[in-house]
C-alpha positions as CSV (number, residue, x, y, z in Angstrom):
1,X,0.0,0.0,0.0
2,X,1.1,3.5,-0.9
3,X,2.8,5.4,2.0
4,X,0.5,7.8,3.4
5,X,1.3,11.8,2.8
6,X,2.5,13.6,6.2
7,X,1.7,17.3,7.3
8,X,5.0,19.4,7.5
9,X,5.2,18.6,11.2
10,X,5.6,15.1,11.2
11,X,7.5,14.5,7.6
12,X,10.8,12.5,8.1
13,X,13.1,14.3,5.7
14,X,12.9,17.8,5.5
15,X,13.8,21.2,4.0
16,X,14.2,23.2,6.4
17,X,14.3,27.3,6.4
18,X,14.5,30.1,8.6
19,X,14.4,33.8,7.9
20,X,15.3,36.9,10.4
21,X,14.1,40.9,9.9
22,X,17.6,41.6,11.7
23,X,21.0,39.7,10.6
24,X,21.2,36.5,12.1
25,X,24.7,36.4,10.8
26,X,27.0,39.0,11.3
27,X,30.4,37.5,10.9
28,X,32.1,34.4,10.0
29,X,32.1,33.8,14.1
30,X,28.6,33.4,14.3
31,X,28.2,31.0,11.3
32,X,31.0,28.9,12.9
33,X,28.8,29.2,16.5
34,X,25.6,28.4,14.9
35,X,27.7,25.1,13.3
36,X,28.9,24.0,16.4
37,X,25.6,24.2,18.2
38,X,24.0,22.2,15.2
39,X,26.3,19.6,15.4
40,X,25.4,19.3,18.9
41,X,21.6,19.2,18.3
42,X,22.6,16.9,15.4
43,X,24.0,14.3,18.4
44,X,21.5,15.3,21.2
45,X,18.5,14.5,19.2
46,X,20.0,11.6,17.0
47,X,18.9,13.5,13.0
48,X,20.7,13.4,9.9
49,X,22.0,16.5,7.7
50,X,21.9,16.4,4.3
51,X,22.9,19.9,3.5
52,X,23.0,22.9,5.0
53,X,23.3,27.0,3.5
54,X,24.3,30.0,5.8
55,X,25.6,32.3,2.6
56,X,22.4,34.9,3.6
57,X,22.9,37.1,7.0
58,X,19.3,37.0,7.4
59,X,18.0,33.3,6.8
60,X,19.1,29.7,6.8
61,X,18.7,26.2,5.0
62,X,18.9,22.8,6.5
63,X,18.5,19.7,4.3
64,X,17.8,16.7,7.3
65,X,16.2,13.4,8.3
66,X,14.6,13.0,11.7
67,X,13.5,9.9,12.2
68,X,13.8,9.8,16.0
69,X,12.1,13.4,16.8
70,X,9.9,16.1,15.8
71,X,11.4,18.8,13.9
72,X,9.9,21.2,15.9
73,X,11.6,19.9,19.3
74,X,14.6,20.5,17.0
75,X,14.4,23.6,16.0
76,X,13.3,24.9,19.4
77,X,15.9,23.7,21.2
78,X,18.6,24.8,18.2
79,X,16.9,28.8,18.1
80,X,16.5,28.9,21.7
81,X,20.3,28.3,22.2
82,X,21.4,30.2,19.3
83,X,19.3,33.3,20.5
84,X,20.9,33.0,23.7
85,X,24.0,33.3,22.0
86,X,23.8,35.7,20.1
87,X,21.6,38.2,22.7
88,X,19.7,40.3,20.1
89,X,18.1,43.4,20.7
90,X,14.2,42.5,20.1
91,X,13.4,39.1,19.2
92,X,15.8,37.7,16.7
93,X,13.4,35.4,15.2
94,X,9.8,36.8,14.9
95,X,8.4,34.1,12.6
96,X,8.3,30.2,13.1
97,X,10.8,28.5,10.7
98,X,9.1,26.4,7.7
99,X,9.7,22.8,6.6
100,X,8.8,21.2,3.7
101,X,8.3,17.3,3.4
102,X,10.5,15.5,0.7
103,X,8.5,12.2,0.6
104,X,10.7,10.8,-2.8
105,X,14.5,9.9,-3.7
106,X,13.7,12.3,-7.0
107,X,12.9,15.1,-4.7
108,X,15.4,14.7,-2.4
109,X,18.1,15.2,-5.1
110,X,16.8,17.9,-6.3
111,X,16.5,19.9,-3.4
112,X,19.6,18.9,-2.2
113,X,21.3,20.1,-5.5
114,X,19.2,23.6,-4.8
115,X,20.8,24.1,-1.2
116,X,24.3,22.9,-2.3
117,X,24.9,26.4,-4.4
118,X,28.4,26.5,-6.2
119,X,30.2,29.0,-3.6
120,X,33.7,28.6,-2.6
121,X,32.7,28.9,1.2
122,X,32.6,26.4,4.4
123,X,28.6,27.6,5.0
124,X,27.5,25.9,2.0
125,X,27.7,22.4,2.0
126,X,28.7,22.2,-1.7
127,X,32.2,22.7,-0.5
128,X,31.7,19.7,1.9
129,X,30.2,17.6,-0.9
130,X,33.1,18.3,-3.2
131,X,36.0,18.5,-1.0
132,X,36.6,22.0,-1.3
133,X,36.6,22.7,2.8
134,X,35.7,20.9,5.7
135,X,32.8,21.1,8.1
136,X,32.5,19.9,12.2
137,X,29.5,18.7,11.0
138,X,29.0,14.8,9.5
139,X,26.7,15.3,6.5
140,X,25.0,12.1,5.0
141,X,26.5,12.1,1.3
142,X,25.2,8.9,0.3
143,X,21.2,7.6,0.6
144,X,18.6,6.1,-1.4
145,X,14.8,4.7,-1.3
146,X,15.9,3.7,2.4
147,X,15.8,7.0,4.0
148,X,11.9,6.8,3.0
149,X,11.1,3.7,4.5
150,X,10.1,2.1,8.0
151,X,13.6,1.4,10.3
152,X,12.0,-1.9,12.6
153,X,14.9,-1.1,14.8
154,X,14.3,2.3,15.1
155,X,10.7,1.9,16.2
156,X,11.6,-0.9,18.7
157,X,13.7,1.7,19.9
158,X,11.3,4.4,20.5
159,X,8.9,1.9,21.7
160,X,11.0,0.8,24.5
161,X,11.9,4.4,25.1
162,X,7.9,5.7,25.4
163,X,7.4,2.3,27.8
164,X,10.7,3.5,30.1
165,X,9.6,7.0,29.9
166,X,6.1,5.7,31.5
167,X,7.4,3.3,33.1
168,X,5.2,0.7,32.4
169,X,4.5,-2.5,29.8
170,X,3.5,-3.1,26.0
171,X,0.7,-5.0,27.8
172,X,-0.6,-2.3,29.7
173,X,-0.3,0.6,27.3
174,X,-3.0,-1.9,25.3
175,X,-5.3,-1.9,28.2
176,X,-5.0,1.9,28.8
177,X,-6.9,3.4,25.6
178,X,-5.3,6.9,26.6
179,X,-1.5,5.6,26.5
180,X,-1.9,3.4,23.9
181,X,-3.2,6.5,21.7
182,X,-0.4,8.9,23.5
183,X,2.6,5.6,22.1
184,X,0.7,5.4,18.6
185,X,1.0,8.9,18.5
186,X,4.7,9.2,19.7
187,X,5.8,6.6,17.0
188,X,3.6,8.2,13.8
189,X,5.9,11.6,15.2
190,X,9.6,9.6,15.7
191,X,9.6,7.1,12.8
192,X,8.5,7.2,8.9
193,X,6.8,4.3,9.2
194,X,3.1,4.4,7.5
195,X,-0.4,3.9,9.6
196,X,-0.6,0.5,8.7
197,X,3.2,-0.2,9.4
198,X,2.1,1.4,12.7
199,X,-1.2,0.2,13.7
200,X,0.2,-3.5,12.7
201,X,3.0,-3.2,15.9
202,X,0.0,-2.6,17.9
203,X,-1.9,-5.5,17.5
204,X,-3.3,-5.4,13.8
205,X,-5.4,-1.7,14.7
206,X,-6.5,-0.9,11.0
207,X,-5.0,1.9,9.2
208,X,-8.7,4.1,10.1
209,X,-7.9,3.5,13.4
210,X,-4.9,5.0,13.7
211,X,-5.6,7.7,11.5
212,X,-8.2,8.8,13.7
213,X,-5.8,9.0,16.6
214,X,-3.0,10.5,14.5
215,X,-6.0,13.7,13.6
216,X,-7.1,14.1,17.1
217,X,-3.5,13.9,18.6
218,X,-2.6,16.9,16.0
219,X,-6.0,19.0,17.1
220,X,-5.1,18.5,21.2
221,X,-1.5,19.2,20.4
């Protein structure tokens, strides 16, 4: 069955941009800050990088693959410490950043080909792609039809994490209608796996099923 489309919010691989009304960049120093505290994010929250562009002082691209969290736990936690770095006058970003969902290899590529712009500079990632300067950051230069498709270990991994988290067992998250919606939930946000890939973990729930819990999870959130 064909994978079902995702809203911006809970896409897997992402374009992601942000824009500023004041410079966001004012030197070299700050790129190279803004880098370092990516590449932290990058480990903290377990994501992938594609590509990245910080050529404009006022706006940013990021080319990644979350499977194991929301992008907007990402980006909060990335703009929150960057802001504190940086200590603007006024808020430094006054608009929520906007990700678009890649959902095919085709589409990848060429977005990825759009970011990477030919500039002989370490804050485009074309120079990391073709050798041209080096980056603290470890971009994925190599994918195919894989980064699109349900990881088994990954979601036994985020399983076991929601069960720690609540301390509690796969058998009881079944009997509690609330949990069980809260971990179907959790897993449709972490991993890329479809609703049937999803609902079939918990038990054979049909795809309708968990597409009604995915819809009202998204209205309460």
């Amino acid at each position: 069955m064909p994978r079902t489309a995702r809203s911006n919010h809970n896409a897997s691989v992402l374009l992601v941009t942000q824009s500023s009304t004041q410079p966001m960049f004012e030197s070299n120093e700050d790129r190279d800050h803004f880098l370092a505290m990516l590449n932290f994010s990058k480990r903290k929250f377990k994501f992938d990088i594609f590509a990245y562009c910080l050529l404009s002082d006022f706006s940013f691209e990021l080319l990644v693959r979350t499977p194991h969290m929301n992008i907007s736990k990402i980006m909060s936690s990335l703009l929150i410490t960057y802001t504190n770095y940086k200590k603007p006058q006024g808020k430094l970003f006054t608009q929520r950043f906007k990700s678009k969902p890649i959902d095919t290899l085709s589409d990848l590529e060429s977005i990825l080909n759009a970011v990477n712009k030919p500039a002989k500079s370490p804050y485009n990632s074309y120079c990391v792609y073709h050798q041209l300067a080096t980056s603290p950051l470890d971009l994925l230069t190599t994918f195919d039809e894989e980064c699109f498709e349900c990881d088994v270990k990954s979601v036994e991994e985020q399983l076991n994490t929601f069960l720690n988290e609540h301390n509690c067992s796969f058998e009881e998250v079944m009997a509690d209608k609330s949990l069980r919606d809260e971990c179907v939930f959790n897993l449709y946000q972490t991993t890329v796996c479809s609703l049937k890939e999803i609902g079939e973990l918990f038990l054979g729930l049909d795809q309708s099923t968990i597409s009604k819990i995915v819809k009202k999870s998204l209205q309460d959130a």
